[in-house]
C-alpha distance (Angstrom), angle and dihedral (degrees) to the residues before:
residue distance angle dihedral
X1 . . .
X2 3.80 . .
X3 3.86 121.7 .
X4 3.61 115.0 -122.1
X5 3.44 132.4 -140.5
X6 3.26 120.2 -137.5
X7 3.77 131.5 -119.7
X8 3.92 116.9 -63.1
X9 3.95 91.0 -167.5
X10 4.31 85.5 68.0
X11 3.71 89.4 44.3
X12 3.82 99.2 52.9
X13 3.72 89.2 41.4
X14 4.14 92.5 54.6
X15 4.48 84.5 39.9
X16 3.86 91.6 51.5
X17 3.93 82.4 48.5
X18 3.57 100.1 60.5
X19 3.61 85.4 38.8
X20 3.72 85.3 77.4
X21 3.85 101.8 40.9
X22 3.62 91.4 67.7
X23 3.29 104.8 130.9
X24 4.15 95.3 44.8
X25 3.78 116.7 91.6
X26 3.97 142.4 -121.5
X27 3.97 107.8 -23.5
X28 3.96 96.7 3.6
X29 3.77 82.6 69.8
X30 3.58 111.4 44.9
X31 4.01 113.2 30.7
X32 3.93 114.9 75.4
X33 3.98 97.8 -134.5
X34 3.98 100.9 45.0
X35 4.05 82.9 44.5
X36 3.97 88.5 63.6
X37 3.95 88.6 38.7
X38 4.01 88.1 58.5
X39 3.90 97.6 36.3
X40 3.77 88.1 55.5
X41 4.06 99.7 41.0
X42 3.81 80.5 51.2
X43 3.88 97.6 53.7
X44 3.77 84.3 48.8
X45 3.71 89.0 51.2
X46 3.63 92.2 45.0
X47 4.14 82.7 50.1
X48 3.72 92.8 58.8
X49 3.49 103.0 33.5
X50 4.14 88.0 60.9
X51 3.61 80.4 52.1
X52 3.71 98.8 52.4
X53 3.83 100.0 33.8
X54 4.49 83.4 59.2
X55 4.11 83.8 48.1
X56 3.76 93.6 54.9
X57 4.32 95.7 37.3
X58 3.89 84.7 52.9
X59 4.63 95.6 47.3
X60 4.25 74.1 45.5
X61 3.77 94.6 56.1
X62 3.93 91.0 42.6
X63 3.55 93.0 49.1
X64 3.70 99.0 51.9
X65 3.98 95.8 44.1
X66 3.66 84.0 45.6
X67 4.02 85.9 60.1
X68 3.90 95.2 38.4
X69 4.35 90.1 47.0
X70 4.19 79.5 59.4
């Protein structure tokens, strides 16, 4: 019997993954499941952050026409 090689469609799917993860280290990088763990705990970190970043730009603009009003 013949060996077969396995599907190339799976393999440049999991290779365009890690293409992404480039900037996480060690395991986050290289195995297919914890790449999806990371890429979604960093959407939802992206998510929050947008959140936060408006929080802090609006205690900013308070602050400073605070200072000017005085």
């Amino acid at each position: 019997m013949t060996r077969i090689r396995r599907g190339y469609i799976a393999h440049k799917r999991r290779t365009k993954m890690r293409f992404f993860t480039s900037g996480f280290r060690g395991t986050h990088s290289n195995l297919t499941r914890t790449i999806i763990q990371q890429k979604m705990r960093a959407f939802v970190s992206a998510h929050q952050d947008r959140d936060r970043q408006k929080r802090n730009l609006r205690r900013l603009w308070i602050t400073r026409i605070n200072a000017v009003i005085r």
